[in-house]
C-alpha positions in Angstrom: 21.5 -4.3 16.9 21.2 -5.2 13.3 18.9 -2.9 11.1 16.2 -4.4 9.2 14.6 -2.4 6.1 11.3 -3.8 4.6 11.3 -2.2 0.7 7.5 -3.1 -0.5 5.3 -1.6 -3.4 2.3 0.0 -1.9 0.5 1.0 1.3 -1.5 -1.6 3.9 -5.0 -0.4 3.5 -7.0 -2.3 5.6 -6.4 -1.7 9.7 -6.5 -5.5 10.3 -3.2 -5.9 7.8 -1.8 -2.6 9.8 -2.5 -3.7 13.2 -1.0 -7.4 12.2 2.2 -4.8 11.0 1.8 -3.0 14.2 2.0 -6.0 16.5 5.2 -7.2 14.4 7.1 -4.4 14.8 6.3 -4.1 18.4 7.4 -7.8 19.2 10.7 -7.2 17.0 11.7 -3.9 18.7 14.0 -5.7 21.0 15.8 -7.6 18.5 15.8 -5.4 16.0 15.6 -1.5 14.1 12.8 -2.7 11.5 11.7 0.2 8.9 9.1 -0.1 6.7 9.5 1.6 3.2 6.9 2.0 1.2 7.7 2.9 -2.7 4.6 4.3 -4.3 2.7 2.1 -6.9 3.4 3.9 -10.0 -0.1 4.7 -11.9 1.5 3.9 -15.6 -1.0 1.9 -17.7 1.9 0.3 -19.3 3.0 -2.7 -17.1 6.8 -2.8 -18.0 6.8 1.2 -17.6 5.6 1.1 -14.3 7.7 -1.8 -12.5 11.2 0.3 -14.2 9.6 3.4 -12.3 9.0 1.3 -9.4 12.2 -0.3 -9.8 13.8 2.8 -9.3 12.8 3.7 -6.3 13.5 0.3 -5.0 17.1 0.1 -5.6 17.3 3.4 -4.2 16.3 2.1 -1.1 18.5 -0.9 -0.6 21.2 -1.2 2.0 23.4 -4.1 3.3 22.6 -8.0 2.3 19.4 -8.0 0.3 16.9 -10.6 -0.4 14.2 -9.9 -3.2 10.6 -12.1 -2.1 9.6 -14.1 -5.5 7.7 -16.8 -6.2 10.6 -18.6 -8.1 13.1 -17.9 -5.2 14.9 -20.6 -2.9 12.4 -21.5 -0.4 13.7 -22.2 3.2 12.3 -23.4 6.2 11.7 -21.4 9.2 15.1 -22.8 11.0 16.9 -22.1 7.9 15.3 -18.5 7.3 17.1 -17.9 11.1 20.1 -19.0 9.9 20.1 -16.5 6.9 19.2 -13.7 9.1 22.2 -14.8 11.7 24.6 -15.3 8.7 23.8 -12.0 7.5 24.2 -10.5 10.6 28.1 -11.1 10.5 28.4 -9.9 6.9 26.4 -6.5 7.6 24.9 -4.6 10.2 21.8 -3.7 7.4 19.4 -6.2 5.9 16.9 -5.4 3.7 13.7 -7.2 2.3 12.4 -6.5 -1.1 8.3 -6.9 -1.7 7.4 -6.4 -5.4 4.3 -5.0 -6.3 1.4 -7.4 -7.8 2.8 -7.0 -11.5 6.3 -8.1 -9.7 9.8 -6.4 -9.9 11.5 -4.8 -12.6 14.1 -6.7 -15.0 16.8 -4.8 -13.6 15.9 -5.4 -9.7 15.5 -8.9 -10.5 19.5 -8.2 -12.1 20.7 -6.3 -9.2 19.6 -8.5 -6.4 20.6 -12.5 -6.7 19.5 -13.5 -3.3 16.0 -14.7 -3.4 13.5 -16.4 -1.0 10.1 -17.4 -1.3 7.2 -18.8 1.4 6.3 -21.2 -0.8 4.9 -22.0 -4.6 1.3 -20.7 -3.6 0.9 -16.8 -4.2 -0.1 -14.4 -1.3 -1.8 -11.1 -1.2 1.0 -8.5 -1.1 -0.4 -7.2 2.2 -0.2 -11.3 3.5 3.0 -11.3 2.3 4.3 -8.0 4.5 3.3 -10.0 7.9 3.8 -13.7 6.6 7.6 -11.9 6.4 7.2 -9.7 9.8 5.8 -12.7 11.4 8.8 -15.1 9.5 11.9 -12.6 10.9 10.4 -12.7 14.6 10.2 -16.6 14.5 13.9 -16.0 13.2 15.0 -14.3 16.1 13.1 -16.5 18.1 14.8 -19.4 17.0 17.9 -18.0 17.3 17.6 -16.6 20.8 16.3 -20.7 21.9 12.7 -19.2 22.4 9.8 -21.6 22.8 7.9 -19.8 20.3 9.0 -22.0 17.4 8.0 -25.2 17.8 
């Protein structure tokens, strides 16, 4: 079973965003070990300060193929999301998912991690972001295991 690590900037607030989470990660559980790491938002004034503090901690969290969330990523479609996740399955037994915070990523994650995907040109809320990508890795699976689910 391949293990799935979630790297994001800051903490779901709200209980609908955490129950949304909640449902996720219960739906995935047979596919899948999904973690959730949350890197503390770093209270710098000083924007750049504050994503290479962030930054930090993110890198120190990654593990197997990694794929950094950003606007001016390669956007895929759902089937072809699947088909990342399945390909990466073969290269490692850990995949991890990088979320930025809302001033984005550090000049030197950007650097270390090349393999970038976005949900589209619009912007989303990082908390919409967490389960658009929860919600985007169980249509993966589903897809891959012939599920009706995608449609």
């Amino acid at each position: 079973m391949i293990n799935i690590n979630i790297v994001c900037v800051g903490k779901l607030k709200e209980n609908f965003w955490k129950e949304a989470e909640q449902e996720y990660l219960k739906r995935l559980s047979r596919f899948c070990n999904l973690k959730i790491i949350e890197i503390e938002e770093s209270n710098q004034i000083q924007i750049e300060k504050a994503l290479e503090i962030e930054g930090k901690d993110i890198l120190s969290q990654i593990k197997g193929k990694t794929y950094l969330l950003a606007i001016k990523g390669k956007e895929l479609s759902s089937e072809d999301f699947a088909k990342e996740i399945e390909n990466s399955k073969l290269e490692s037994s850990q995949l991890t998912f990088v979320i930025g915070s809302s001033n984005g990523v550090s000049q030197e994650v950007q650097k270390n991690l090349p393999n970038k995907i976005s949900f589209g040109k619009v912007t989303y809320p990082h908390n919409l972001a967490r389960v658009i990508l929860l919600e985007q890795i169980y249509r993966a699976f589903m897809i891959n295991t012939g599920s009706k689910y995608h449609k």
